[in-house]
C-alpha positions in Angstrom: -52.5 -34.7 59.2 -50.2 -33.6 56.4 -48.4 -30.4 56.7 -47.6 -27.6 54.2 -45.4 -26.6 52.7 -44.7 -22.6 52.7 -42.4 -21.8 49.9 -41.3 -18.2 49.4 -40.7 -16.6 45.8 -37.0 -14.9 45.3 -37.3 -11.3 46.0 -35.5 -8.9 44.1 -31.9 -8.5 44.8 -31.5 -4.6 44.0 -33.3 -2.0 43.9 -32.3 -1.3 40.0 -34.1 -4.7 39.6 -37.4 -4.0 41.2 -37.3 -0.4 39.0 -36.9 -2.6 36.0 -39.7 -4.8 37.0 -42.0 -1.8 37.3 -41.0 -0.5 33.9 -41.8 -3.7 32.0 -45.3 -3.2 34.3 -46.0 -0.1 32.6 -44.8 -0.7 29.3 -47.9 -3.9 29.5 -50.3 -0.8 29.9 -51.6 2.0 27.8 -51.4 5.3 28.1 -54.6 6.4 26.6 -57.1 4.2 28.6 -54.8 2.6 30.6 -55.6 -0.9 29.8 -53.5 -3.8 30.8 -55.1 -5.8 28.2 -53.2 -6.1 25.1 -52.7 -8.4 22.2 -49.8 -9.3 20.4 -49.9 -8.8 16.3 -47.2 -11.3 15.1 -47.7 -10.6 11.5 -46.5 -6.5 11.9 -44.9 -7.4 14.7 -47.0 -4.9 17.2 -48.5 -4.7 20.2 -51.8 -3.3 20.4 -54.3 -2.6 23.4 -57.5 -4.5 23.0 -60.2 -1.8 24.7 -58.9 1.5 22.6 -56.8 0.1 19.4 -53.9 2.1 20.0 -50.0 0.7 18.8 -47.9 0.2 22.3 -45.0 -0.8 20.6 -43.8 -1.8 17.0 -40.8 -3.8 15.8 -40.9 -6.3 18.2 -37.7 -8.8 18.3 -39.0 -12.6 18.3 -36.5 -13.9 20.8 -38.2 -17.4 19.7 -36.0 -20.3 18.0 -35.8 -19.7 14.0 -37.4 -23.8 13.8 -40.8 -25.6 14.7 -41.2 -28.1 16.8 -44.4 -29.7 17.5 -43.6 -32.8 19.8 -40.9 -33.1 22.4 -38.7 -35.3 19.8 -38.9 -32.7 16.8 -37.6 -30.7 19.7 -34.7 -32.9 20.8 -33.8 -34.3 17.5 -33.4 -30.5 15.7 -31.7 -28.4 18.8 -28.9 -30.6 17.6 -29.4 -30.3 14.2 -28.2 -26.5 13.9 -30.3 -23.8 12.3 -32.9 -24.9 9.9 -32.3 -24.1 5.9 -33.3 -20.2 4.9 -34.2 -18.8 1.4 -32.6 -15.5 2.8 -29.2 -16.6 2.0 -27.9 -17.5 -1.3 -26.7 -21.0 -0.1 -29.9 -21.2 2.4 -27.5 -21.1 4.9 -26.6 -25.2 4.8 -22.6 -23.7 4.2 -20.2 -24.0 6.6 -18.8 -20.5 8.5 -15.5 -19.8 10.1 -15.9 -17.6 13.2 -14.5 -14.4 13.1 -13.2 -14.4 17.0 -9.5 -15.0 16.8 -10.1 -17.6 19.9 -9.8 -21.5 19.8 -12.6 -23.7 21.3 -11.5 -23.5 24.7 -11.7 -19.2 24.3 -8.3 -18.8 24.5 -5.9 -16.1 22.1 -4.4 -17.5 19.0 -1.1 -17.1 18.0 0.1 -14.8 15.6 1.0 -17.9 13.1 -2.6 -19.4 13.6 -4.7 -16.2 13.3 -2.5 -15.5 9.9 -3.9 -19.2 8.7 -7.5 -18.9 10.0 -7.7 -15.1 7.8 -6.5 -17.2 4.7 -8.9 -20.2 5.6 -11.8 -17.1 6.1 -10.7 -15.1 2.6 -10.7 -18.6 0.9 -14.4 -20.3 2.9 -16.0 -16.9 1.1 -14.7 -17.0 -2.2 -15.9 -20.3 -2.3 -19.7 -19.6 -1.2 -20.0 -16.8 -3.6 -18.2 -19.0 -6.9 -20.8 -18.5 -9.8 -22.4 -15.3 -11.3 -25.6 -16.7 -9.9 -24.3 -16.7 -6.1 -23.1 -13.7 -6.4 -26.0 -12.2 -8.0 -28.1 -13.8 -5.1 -26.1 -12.5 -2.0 -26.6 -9.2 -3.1 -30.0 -8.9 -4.0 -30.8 -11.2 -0.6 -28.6 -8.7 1.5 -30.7 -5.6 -0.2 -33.9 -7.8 0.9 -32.5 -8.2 4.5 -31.7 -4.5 4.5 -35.2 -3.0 3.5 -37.1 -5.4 5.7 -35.1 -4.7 8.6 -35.6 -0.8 7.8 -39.5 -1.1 7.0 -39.8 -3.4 10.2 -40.9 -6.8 7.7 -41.7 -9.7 10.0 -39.5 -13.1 8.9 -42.0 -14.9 6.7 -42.0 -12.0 4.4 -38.3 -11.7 3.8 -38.4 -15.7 3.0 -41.5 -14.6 0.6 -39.5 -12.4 -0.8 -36.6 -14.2 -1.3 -38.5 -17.0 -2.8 -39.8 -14.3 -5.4 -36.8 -13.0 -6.3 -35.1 -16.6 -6.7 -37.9 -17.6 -9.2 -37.3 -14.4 -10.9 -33.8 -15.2 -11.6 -34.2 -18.4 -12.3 -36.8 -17.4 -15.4 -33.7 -15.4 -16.3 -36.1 -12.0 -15.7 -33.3 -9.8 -14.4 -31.1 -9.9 -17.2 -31.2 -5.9 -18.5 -32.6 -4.8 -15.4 -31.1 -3.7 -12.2 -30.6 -6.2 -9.1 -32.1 -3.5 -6.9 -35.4 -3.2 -8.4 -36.2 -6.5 -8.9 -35.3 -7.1 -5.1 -37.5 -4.2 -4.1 -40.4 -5.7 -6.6 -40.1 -9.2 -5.1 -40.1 -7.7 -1.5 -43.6 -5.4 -2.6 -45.3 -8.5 -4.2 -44.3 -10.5 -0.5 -46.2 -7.5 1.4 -49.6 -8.2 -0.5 -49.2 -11.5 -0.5 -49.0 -11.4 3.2 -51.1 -8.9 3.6 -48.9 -6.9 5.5 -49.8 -2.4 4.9 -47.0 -1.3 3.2 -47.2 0.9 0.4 -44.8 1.4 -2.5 -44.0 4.8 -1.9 -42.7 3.0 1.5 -40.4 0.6 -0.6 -39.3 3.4 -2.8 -38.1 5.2 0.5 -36.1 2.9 1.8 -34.7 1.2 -1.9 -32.2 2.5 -3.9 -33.8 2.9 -7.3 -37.5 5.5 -7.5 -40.8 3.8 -7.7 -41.5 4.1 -11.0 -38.5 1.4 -11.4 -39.8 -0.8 -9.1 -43.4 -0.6 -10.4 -42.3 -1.9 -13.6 -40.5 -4.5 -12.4 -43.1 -5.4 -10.3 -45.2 -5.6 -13.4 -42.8 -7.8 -14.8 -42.7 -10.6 -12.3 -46.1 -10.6 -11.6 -47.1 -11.2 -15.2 -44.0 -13.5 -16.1 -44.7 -15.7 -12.8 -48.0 -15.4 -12.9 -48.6 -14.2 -9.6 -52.1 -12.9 -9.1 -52.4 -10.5 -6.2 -55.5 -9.1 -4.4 -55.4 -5.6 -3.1 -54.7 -5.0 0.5 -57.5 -4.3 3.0 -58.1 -0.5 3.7 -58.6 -1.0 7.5 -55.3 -3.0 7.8 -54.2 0.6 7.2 -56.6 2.2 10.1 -54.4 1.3 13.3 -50.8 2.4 11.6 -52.4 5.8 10.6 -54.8 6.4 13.8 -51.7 6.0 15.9 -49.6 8.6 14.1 -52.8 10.6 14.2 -53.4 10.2 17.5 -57.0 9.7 17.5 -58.8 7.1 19.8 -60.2 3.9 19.9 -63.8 4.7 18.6 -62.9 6.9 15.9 -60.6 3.9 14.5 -63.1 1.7 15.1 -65.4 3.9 13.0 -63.2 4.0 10.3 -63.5 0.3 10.2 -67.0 -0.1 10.0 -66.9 2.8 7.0 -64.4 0.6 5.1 -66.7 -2.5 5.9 -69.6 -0.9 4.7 -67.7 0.7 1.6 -66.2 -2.7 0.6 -70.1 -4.2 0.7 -71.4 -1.6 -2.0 -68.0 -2.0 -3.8 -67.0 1.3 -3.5 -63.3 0.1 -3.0 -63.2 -1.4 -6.1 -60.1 0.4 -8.5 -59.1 2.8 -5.8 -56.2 2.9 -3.8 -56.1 1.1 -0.3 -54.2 3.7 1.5 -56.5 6.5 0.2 -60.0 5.0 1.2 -58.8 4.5 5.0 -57.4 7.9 4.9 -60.6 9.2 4.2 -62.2 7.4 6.2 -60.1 8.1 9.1 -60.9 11.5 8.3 -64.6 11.0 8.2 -64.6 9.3 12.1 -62.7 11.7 13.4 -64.7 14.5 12.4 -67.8 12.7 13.3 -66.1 12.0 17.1 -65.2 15.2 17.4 -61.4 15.0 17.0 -61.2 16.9 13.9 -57.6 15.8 11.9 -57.2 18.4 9.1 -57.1 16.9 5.6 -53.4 18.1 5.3 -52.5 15.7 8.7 -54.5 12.9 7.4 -52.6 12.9 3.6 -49.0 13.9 5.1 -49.6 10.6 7.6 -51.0 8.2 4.5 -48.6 9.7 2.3 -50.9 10.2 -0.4 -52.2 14.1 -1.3 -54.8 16.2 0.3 -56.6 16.2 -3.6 -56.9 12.3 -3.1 -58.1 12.5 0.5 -61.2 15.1 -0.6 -61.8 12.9 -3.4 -62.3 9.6 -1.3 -63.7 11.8 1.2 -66.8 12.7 -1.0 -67.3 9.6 -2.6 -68.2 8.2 1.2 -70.1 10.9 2.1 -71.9 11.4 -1.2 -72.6 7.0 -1.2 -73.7 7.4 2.5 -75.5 10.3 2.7 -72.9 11.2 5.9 -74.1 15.0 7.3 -70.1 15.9 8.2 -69.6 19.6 9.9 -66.6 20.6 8.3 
């Protein structure tokens, strides 16, 4: 007879790891149903509980390797290679870098004399990346990119979107008269509805530097000169950002959705803003659930006015023949 084997898992060491354990454990659950089920959204970058809808957690890291692999030797051969080529930096990152750690490769101090020649060898190495108008040009407007996704929360393909934009923009010489920082925040507004990603441009005016009427004219711009031929963003992309900062629960979000479903099918959508037809309908579920939002919650969370809300509002209930107690 052949005998087995007990093998016993680690325990914890401390007691501050087992208290760590259990918050992970609880961060995995929500705290409106208390579901452990949850799904991860990789293209906002969210985490979202399957039974109710609601946002766990937003502006998730990816700890992952910035390369793809799809066999064991793409794996071997490129985790030697170095980091793969970017369109988020002006040279797409195939330049060489001096470390800024005063330490040589065995971690050790340098001497005053050395440290003195690797600042001159650092001042020097970045004069040389940014030579040209063009580079120079590109590292800011790429840094402004970096800077507004980072604040807005952007996942990584749509920085390199952007990026891509904004380097086919320059090199159709379209940002000569205009300034670097609204082209940058046009290019990174265009990479949000190409990717389909809910963000509006009063939430690129927010965190640019120039106002939005700026921007939409640049946007304008590009998108005619480059002929680049976007499609609206869905409304109910919209309905799980808003229902979260709303607070309302699974089935009124879900209700939402099937009233933006339903709208899009009689092409009621059609020439109105995104953001205002979920806000309406968000309103619309939540009265009909019985968590009544007032109309001034709903617009300050969409960021559009209360006059727009009423207006979407009764084109819904007027197309549906809705019976709403207000």
């Amino acid at each position: 007879m052949t005998k087995l084997r007990v093998i016993e898992l680690p325990k914890a060491e401390s007691k501050e790891e087992n208290q760590t354990w259990d918050i992970e454990e609880q961060e995995k659950k929500c705290g409106s149903c208390g579901s452990g089920t949850t799904r991860r959204d990789y293209q906002r970058n969210q985490l979202i509980c399957e039974n109710c809808g609601r946002i766990l957690k937003e502006d998730i890291k990816d700890m992952g390797p910035e390369w793809r692999a799809f066999d064991q030797q793409e794996h071997e051969d490129k985790s030697r290679a170095g980091p793969p080529s970017t369109e988020t930096i002006h040279d797409k990152g195939l330049s060489t870098q001096i470390d800024w750690k005063n330490r040589d490769g065995r971690g050790q101090n340098l001497s005053p004399k050395r440290r003195s020649r690797m600042y001159r060898l650092r001042k020097w190495q970045k004069r040389i990346r940014v030579s040209g108008a063009k580079d120079r040009n590109l590292a800011t407007a790429l840094s402004e990119i970096d800077r507004m996704s980072s604040q807005l929360g952007l996942p990584k393909k749509a920085r390199e979107s952007a990026s891509k934009i904004y380097r086919y923009a320059v090199k159709e010489d379209l940002i000569r008269g205009r300034s670097i920082e609204s082209v940058a925040s046009a290019a990174l507004y265009a990479s949000c509805r190409e990717n389909q990603i809910p963000r509006t441009l009063e939430e690129i005016a927010e965190v640019s530097r120039v106002d939005k009427k700026d921007i939409g004219k640049s946007y304008r711009l590009i998108s005619r000169e480059l002929g680049i031929r976007l499609s609206p963003i869905d409304p109910s992309r919209y309905v799980a950002r808003f229902g979260s900062e709303l607070g309302v629960s699974g089935e009124v979000r879900m209700k939402a959705i099937d009233l933006i479903r339903k709208a899009k099918e009689k092409r009621i959508t059609s020439g109105k803003s995104p953001v205002g037809i979920a806000a309406a309908a968000l309103y619309i579920a939540a009265v009909m659930e019985g968590e009544r939002r007032t109309q001034r919650e709903v617009a300050e969370v969409s960021d559009m006015t209360e006059v727009t809300v009423r207006n979407r509002y009764k084109e819904l209930v007027d197309e549906f023949d809705l019976e709403v107690d207000l």
